[in-house]
RODONU-602567 format. One record per residue (C-alpha): residue number from 1; residue in three letters; z, x, y. Coordinates in Angstrom, 2 decimals. Layout:
N
+-----+-----+---------+---------+---------+
:   k :   r :       Z :       X :       Y :
+-----+-----+---------+---------+---------+
: NUM : ALA :       Z :       X :       Y :
...
+-----+-----+---------+---------+---------+
This chain:
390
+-----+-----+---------+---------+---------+
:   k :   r :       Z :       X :       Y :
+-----+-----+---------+---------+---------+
:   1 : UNK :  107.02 :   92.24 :   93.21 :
:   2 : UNK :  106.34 :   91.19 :   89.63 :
:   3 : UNK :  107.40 :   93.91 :   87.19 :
:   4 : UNK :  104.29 :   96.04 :   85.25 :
:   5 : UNK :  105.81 :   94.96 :   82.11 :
:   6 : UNK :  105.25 :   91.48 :   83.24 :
:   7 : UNK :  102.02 :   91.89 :   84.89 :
:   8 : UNK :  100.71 :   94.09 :   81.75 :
:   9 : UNK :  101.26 :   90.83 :   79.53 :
:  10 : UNK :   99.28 :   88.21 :   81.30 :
:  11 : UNK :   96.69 :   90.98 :   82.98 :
:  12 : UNK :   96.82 :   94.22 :   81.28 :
:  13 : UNK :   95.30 :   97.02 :   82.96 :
:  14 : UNK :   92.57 :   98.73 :   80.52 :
:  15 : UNK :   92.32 :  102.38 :   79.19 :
:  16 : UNK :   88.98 :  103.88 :   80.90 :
:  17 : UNK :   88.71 :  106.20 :   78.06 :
:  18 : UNK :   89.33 :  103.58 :   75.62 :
:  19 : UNK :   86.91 :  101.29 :   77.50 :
:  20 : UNK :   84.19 :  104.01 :   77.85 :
:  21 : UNK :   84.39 :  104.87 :   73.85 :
:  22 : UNK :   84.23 :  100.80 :   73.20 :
:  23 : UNK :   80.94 :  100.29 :   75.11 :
:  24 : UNK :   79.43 :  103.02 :   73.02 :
:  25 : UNK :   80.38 :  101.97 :   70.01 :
:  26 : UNK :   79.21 :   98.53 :   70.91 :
:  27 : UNK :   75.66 :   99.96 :   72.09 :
:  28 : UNK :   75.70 :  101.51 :   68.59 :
:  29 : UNK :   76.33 :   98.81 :   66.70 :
:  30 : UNK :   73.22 :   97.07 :   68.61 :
:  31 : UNK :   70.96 :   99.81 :   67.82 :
:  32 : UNK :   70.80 :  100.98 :   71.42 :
:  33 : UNK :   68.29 :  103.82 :   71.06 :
:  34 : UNK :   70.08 :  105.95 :   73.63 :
:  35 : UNK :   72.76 :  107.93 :   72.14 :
:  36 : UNK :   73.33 :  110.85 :   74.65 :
:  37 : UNK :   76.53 :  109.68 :   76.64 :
:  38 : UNK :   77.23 :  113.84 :   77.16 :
:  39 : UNK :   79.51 :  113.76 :   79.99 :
:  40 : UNK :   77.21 :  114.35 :   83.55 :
:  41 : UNK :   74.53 :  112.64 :   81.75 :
:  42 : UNK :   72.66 :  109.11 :   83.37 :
:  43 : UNK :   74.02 :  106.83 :   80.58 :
:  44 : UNK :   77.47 :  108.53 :   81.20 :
:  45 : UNK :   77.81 :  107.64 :   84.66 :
:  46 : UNK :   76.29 :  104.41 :   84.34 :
:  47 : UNK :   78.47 :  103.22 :   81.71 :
:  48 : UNK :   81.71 :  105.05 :   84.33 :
:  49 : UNK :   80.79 :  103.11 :   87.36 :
:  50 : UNK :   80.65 :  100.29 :   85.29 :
:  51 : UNK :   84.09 :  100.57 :   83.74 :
:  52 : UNK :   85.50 :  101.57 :   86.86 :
:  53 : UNK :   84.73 :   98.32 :   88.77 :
:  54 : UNK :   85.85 :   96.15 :   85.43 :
:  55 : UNK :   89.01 :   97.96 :   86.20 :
:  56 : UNK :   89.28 :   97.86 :   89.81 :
:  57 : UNK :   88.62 :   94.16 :   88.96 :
:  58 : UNK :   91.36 :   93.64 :   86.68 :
:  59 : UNK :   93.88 :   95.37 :   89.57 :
:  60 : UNK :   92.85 :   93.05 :   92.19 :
:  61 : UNK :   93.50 :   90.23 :   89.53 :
:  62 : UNK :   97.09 :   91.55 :   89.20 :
:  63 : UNK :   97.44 :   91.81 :   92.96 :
:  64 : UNK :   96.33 :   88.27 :   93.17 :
:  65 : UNK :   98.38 :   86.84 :   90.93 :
:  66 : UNK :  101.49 :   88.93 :   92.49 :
:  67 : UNK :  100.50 :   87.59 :   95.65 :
:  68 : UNK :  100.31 :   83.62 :   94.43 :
:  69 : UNK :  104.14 :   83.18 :   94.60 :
:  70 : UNK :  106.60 :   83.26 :   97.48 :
:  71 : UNK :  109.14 :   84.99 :   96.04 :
:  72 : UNK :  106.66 :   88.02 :   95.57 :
:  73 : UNK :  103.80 :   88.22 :   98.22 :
:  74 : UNK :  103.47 :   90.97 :  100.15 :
:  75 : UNK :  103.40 :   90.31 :  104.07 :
:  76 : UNK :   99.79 :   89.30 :  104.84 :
:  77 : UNK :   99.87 :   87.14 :  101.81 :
:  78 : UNK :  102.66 :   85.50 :  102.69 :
:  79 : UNK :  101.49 :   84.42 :  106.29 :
:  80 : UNK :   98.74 :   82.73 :  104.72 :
:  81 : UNK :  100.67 :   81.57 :  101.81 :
:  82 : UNK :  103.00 :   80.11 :  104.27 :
:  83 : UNK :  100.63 :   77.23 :  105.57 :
:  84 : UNK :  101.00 :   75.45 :  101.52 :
:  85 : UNK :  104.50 :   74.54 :  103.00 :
:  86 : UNK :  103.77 :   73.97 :  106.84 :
:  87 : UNK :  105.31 :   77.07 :  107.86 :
:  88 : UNK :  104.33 :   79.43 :  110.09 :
:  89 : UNK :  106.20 :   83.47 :  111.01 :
:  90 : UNK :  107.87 :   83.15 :  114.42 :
:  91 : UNK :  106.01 :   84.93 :  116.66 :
:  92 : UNK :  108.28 :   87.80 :  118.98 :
:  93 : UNK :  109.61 :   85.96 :  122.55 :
:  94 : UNK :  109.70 :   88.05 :  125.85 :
:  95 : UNK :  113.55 :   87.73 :  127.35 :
:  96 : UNK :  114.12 :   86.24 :  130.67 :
:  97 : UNK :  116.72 :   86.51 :  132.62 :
:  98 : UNK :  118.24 :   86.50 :  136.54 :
:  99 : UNK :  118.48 :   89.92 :  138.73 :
: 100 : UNK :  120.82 :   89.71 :  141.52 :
: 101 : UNK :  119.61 :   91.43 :  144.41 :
: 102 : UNK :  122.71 :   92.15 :  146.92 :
: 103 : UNK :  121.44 :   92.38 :  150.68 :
: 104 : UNK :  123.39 :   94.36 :  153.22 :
: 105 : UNK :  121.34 :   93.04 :  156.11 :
: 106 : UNK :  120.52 :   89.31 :  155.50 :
: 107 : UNK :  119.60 :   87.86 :  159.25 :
: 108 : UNK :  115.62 :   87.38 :  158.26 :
: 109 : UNK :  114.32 :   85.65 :  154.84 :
: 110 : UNK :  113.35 :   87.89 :  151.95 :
: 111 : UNK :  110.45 :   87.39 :  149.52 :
: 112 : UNK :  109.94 :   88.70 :  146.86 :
: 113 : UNK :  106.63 :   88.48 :  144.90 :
: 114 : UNK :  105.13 :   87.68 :  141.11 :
: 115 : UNK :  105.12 :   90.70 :  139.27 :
: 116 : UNK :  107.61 :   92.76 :  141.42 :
: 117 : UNK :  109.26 :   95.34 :  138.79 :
: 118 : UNK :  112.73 :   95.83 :  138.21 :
: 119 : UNK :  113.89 :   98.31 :  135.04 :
: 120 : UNK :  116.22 :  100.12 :  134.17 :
: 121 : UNK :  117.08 :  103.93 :  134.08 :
: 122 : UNK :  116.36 :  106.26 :  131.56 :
: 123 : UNK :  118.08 :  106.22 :  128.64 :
: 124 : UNK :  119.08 :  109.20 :  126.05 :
: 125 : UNK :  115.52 :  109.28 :  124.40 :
: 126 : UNK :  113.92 :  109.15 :  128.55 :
: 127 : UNK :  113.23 :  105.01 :  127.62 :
: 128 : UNK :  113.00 :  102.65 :  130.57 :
: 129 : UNK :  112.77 :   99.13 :  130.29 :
: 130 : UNK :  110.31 :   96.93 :  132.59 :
: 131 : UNK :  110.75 :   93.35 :  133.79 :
: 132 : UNK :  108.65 :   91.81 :  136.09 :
: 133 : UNK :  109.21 :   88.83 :  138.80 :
: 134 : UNK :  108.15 :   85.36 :  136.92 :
: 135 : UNK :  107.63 :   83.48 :  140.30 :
: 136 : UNK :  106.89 :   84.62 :  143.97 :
: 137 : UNK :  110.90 :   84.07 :  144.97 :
: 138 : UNK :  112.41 :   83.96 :  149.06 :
: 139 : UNK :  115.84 :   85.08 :  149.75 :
: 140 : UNK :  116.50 :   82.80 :  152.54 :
: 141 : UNK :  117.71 :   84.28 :  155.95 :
: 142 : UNK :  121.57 :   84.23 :  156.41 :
: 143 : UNK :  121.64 :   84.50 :  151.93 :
: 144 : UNK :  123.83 :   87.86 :  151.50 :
: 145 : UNK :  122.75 :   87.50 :  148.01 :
: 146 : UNK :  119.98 :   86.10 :  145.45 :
: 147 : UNK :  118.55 :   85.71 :  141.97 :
: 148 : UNK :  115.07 :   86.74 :  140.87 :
: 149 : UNK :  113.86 :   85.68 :  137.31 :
: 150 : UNK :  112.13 :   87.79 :  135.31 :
: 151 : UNK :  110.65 :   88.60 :  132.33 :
: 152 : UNK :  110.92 :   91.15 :  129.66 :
: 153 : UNK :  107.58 :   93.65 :  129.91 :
: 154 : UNK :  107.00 :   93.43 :  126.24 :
: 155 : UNK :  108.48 :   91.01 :  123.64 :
: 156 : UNK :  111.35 :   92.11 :  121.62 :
: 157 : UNK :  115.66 :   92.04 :  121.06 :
: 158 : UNK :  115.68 :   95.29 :  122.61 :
: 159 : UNK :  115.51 :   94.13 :  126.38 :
: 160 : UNK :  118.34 :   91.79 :  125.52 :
: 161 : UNK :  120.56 :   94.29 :  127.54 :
: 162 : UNK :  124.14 :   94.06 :  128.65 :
: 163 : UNK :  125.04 :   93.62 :  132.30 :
: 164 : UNK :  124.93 :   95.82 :  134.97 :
: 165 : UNK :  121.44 :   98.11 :  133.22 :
: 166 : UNK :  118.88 :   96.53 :  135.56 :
: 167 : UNK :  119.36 :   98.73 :  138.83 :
: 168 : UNK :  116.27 :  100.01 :  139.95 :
: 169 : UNK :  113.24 :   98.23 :  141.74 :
: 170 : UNK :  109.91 :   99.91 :  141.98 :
: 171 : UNK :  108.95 :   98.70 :  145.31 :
: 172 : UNK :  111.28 :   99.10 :  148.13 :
: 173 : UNK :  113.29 :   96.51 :  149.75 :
: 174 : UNK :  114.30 :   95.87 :  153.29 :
: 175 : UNK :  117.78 :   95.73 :  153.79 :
: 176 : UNK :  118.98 :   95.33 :  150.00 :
: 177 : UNK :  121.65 :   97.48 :  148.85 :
: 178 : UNK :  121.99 :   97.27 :  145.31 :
: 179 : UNK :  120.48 :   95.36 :  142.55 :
: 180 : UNK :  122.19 :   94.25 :  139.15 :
: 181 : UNK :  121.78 :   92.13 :  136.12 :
: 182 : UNK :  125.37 :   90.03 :  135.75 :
: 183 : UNK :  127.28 :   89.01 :  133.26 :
: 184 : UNK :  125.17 :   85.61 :  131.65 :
: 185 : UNK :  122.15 :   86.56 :  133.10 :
: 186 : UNK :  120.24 :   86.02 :  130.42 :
: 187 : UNK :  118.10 :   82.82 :  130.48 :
: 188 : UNK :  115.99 :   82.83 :  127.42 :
: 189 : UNK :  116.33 :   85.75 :  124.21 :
: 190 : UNK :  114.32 :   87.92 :  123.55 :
: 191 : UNK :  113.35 :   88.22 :  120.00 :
: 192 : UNK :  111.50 :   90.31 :  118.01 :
: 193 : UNK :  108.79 :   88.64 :  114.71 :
: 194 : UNK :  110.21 :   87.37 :  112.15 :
: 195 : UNK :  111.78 :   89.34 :  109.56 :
: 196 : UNK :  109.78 :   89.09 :  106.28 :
: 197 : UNK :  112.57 :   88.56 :  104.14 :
: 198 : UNK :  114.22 :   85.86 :  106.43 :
: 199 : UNK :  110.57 :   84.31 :  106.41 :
: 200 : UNK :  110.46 :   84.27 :  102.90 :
: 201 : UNK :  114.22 :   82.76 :  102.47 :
: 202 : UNK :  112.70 :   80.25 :  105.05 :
: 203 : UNK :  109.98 :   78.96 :  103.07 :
: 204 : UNK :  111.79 :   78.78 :  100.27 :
: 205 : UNK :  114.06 :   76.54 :  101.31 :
: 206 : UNK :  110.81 :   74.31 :  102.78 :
: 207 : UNK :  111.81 :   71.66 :   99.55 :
: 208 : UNK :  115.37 :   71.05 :  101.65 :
: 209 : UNK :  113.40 :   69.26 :  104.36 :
: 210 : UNK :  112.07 :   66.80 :  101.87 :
: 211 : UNK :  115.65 :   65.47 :  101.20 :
: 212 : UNK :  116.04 :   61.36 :  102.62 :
: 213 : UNK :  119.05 :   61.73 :  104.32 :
: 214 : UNK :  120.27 :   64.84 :  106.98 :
: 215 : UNK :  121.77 :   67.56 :  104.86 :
: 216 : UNK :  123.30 :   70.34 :  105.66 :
: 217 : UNK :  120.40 :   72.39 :  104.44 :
: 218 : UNK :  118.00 :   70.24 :  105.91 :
: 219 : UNK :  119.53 :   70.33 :  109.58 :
: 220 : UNK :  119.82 :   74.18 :  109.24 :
: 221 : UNK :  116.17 :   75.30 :  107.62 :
: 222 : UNK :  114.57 :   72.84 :  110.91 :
: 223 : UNK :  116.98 :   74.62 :  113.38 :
: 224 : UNK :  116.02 :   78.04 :  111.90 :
: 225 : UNK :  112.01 :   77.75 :  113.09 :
: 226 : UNK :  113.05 :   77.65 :  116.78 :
: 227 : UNK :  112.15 :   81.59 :  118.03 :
: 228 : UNK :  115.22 :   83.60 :  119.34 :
: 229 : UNK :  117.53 :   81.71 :  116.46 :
: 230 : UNK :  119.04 :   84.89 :  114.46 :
: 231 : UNK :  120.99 :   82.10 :  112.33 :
: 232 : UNK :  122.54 :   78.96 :  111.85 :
: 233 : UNK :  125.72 :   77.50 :  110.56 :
: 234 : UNK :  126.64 :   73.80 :  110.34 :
: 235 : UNK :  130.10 :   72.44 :  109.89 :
: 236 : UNK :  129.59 :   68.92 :  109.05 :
: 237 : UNK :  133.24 :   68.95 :  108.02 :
: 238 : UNK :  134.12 :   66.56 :  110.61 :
: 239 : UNK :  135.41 :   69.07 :  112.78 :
: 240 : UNK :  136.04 :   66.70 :  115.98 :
: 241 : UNK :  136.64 :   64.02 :  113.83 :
: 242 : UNK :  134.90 :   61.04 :  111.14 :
: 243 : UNK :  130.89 :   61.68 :  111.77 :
: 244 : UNK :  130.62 :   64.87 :  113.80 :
: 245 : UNK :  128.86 :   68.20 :  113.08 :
: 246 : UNK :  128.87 :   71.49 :  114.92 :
: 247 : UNK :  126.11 :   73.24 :  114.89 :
: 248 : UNK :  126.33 :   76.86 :  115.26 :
: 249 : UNK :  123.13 :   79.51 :  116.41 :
: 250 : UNK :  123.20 :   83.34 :  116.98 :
: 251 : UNK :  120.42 :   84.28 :  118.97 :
: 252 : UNK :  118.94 :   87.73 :  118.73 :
: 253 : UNK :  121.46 :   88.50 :  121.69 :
: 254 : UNK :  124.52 :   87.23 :  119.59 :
: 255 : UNK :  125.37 :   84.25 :  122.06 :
: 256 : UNK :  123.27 :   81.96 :  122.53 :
: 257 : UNK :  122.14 :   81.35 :  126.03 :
: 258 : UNK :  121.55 :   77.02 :  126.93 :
: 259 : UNK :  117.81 :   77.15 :  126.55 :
: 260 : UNK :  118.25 :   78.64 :  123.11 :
: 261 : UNK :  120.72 :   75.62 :  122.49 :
: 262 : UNK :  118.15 :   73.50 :  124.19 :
: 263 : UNK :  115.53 :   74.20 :  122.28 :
: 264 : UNK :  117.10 :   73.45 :  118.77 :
: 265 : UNK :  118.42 :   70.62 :  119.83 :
: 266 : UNK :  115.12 :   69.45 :  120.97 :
: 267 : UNK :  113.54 :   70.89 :  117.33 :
: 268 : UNK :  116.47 :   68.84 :  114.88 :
: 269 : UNK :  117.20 :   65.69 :  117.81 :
: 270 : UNK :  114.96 :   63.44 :  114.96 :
: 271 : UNK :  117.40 :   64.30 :  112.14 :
: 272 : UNK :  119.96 :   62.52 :  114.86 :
: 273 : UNK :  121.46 :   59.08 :  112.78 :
: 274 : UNK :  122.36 :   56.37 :  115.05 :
: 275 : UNK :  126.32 :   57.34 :  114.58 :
: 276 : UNK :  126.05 :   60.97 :  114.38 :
: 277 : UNK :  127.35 :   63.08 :  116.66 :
: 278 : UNK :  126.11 :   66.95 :  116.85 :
: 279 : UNK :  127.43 :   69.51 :  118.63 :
: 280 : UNK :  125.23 :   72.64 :  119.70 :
: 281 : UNK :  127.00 :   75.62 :  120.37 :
: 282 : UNK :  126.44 :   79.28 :  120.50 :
: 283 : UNK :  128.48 :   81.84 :  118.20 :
: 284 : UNK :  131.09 :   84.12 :  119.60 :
: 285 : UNK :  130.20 :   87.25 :  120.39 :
: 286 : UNK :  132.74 :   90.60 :  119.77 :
: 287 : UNK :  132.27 :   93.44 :  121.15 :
: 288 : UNK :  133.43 :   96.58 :  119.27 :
: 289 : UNK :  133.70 :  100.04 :  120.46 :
: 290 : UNK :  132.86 :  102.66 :  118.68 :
: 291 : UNK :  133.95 :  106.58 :  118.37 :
: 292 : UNK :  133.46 :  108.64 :  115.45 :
: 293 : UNK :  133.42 :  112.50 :  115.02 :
: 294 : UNK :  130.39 :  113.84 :  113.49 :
: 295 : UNK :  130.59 :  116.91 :  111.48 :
: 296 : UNK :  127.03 :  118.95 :  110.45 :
: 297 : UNK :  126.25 :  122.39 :  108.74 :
: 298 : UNK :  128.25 :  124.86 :  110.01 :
: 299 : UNK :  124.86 :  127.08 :  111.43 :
: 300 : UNK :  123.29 :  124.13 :  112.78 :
: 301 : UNK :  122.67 :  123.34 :  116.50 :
: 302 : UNK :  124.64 :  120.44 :  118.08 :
: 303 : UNK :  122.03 :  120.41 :  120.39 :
: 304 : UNK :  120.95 :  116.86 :  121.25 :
: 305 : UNK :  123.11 :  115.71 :  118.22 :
: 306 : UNK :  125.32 :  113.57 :  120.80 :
: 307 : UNK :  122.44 :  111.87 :  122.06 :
: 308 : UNK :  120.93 :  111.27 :  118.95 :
: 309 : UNK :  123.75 :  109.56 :  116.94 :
: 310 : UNK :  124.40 :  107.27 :  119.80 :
: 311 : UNK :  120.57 :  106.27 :  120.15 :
: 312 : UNK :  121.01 :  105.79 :  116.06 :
: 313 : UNK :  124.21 :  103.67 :  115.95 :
: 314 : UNK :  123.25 :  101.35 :  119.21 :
: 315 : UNK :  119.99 :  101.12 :  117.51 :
: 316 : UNK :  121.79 :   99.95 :  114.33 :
: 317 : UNK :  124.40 :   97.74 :  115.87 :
: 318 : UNK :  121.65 :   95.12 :  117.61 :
: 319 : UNK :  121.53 :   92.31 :  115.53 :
: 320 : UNK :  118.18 :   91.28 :  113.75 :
: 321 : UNK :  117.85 :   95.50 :  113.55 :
: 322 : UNK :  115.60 :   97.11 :  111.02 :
: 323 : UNK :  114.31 :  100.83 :  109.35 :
: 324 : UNK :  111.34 :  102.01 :  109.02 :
: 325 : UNK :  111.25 :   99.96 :  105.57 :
: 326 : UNK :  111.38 :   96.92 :  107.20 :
: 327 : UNK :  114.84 :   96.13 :  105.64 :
: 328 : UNK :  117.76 :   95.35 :  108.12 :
: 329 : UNK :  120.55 :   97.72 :  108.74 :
: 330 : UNK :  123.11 :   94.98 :  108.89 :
: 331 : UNK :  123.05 :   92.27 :  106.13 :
: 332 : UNK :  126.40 :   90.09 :  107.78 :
: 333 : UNK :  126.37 :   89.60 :  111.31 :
: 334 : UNK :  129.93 :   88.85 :  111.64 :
: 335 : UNK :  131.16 :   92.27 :  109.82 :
: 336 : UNK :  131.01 :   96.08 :  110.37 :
: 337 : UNK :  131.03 :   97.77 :  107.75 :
: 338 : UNK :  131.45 :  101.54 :  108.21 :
: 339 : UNK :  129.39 :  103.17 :  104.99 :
: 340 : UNK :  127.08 :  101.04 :  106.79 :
: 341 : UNK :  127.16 :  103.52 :  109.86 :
: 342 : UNK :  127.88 :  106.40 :  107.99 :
: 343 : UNK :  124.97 :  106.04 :  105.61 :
: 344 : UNK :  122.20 :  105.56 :  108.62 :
: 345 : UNK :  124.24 :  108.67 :  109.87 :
: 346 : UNK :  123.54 :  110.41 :  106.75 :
: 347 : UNK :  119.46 :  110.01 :  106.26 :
: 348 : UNK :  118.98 :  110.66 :  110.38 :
: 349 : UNK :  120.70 :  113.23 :  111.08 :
: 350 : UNK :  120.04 :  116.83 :  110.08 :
: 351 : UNK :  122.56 :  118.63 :  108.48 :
: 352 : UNK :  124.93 :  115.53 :  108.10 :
: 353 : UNK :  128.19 :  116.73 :  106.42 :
: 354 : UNK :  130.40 :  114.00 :  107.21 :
: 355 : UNK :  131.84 :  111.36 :  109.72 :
: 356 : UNK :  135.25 :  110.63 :  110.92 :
: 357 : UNK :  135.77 :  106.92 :  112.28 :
: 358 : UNK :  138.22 :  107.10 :  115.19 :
: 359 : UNK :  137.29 :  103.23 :  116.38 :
: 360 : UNK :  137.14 :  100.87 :  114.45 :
: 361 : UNK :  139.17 :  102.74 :  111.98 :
: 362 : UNK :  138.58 :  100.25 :  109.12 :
: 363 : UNK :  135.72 :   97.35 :  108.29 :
: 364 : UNK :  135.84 :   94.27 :  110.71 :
: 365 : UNK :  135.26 :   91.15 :  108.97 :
: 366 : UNK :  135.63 :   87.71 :  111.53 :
: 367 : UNK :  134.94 :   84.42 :  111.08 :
: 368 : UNK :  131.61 :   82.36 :  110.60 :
: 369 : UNK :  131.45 :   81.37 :  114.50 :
: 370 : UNK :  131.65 :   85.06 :  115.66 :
: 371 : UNK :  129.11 :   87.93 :  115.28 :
: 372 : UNK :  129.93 :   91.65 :  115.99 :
: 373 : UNK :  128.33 :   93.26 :  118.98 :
: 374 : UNK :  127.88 :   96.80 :  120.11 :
: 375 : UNK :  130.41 :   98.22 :  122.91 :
: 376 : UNK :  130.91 :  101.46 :  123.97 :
: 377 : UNK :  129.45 :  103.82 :  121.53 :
: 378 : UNK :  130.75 :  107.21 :  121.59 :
: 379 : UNK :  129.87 :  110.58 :  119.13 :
: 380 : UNK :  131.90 :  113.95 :  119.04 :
: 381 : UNK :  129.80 :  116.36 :  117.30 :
: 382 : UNK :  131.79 :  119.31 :  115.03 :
: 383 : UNK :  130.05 :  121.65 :  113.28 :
: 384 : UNK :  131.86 :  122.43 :  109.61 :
: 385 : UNK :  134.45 :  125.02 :  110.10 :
: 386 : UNK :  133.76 :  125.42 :  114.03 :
: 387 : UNK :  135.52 :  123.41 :  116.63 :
: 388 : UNK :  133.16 :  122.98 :  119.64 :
: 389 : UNK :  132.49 :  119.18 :  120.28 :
: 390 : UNK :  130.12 :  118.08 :  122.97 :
+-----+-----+---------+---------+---------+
């Protein structure tokens, strides 16, 4: 936002007072014949409404000239603003995906219909996600096993779950014996909208696309529209050798599953020279357990504490994750930083005294191609001066 002293030189906000006493010394001058502007009388609260619109004025001028520049408009603004550079706030995408449905008797075919619901079971806060068949699907007889696609019940990063969380199916099914989401079974990210900030970092580097020839910037602002691309790095460093380029996308799930891939490619193939050669390929993803011990006020209740600092650090840990502000818990997807943690640790939970990092015991910084993923998260909760964990 631009500062008040900024916004006071070009737009000033007047003094209601001082306005109110200026009009009445104006009418004087004039020989206005009214001269009874007693506080509660008529002329009083003409002349008040009066001022008060001139001013209310004057602040929508302000916000209006705030709002004319990129690097300050607030979110509506800058949707609209947006359009000036032919760019428009990716819109959330539902996730797809394969469940495997394991048969124990498999002699007859199996079908299973649009909109069947799979989801998974509660978790700490009583949450269950919902996915629902895509296509009417048939297990064919003498098939001890098959895949179902489905899609996410609302759009978002969140159902970008690992493997082995979609067990349950809400309509019963003859002869199967288990269902599971495997490892990969992701077809298409979910994603949630567009952070602002990463919108606004977006547009502003609109004037990239403008350049001749394929830059790096160029290649990598294009790429970035695509929904479900987190980010993008290019090595045009010849890295397989005299005219190559890899290009390298996190998607909101951390790897980057082939349609993601696809679909850049598809978005950049007409920055494609006759004797380049790009590469598309998905970051690395690391997972990282983690265990701390979580000390609070020593007459506190660890009640639910467990449950809650888990929920909180999972929460944290997804990548594209953000507060209540808006503003995104992690700013490097390829590091952990632990005051990270400990500070979300800090403002959510009540009577926070301190945390002890068991795993990782230090910050984890990796390389470009690799982001950090959650793993096992796990929370001892210690009350100061007491030694009952849960």
């Amino acid at each position: 936002m631009i500062s008040n002293e900024i916004l006071d030189k070009v737009c000033p906000l007047p003094n209601e007072e001082q306005e109110m006493e200026k009009i009445r010394a104006e009418l004087d001058a004039e020989g206005f014949i009214i001269n009874n502007f007693n506080k509660g009388g008529i002329f009083y609260l003409i002349i008040r409404i009066f001022v008060t619109i001139y001013i209310e004025l004057k602040m929508l001028a302000r916000t209006i000239i705030n709002n004319l520049f990129i690097q300050h408009a607030d979110e509506d603004w800058l949707e609209i603003k947006a359009s000036d550079f032919g760019k428009a706030r990716k819109e959330p995408v539902k996730a797809q995906g394969y469940v495997s449905v394991y048969r124990e008797e498999f002699q007859n075919a199996l079908p299973i219909t649009k909109g069947h619901m799979f989801k998974t079971l509660p978790d700490a806060n009583g949450k269950e996600l919902k996915f629902y068949a895509v296509d009417n699907t048939i297990i064919h007889a003498g098939e001890e096993t098959g895949k179902v696609l489905v899609e996410a019940g609302e759009a978002g990063a969140g159902y970008n779950i690992p493997a082995g969380k979609i067990t349950v199916s809400m309509i019963h099914l003859e002869g199967v014996s288990h269902i599971r989401n495997e490892e990969g079974w992701l077809y298409l990210e979910g994603a949630d909208i567009e952070d602002i900030e990463a919108f606004r970092e977006r547009i502003g580097e609109s004037w990239s696309e403008l350049a001749e020839r394929t830059t790096e910037d160029k290649l990598k602002n294009v790429a970035r529209k695509v929904p479900g691309v987190l980010d993008i790095r290019v090595d045009a460093q010849h890295p397989r050798g005299q005219g190559t380029t890899d290009i390298i996308i996190t998607g909101a799930g951390g790897t980057a599953t082939d349609e993601l891939l696809r679909k850049v490619e598809e978005a950049t193939a007409y920055l494609r020279g006759n004797y380049d050669d790009f590469l598309y390929k998905s970051s690395t993803a690391i997972s990282q357990d983690i265990s701390v011990e979580l000390y609070i006020a020593k007459d506190a209740s660890t009640e639910g504490i467990k449950e809650q600092a888990e929920s909180i650090i999972g929460i944290m840990m997804q990548l594209g994750a953000q507060n209540e502000d808006g503003e995104a818990y992690r700013d490097e997807m390829n590091c952990l930083y632990l005051d990270e943690v400990r500070h979300v640790l800090m403002e959510r939970i009540e009577g926070y005294k301190r945390v002890k990092f068991l795993e990782p015991e230090e910050d984890i910084e990796l390389g470009g191609d690799a982001v950090v993923m959650p793993g096992k998260v796990s929370v001892t909760v210690r009350n100061v001066g007491g030694s009952y964990g849960i």
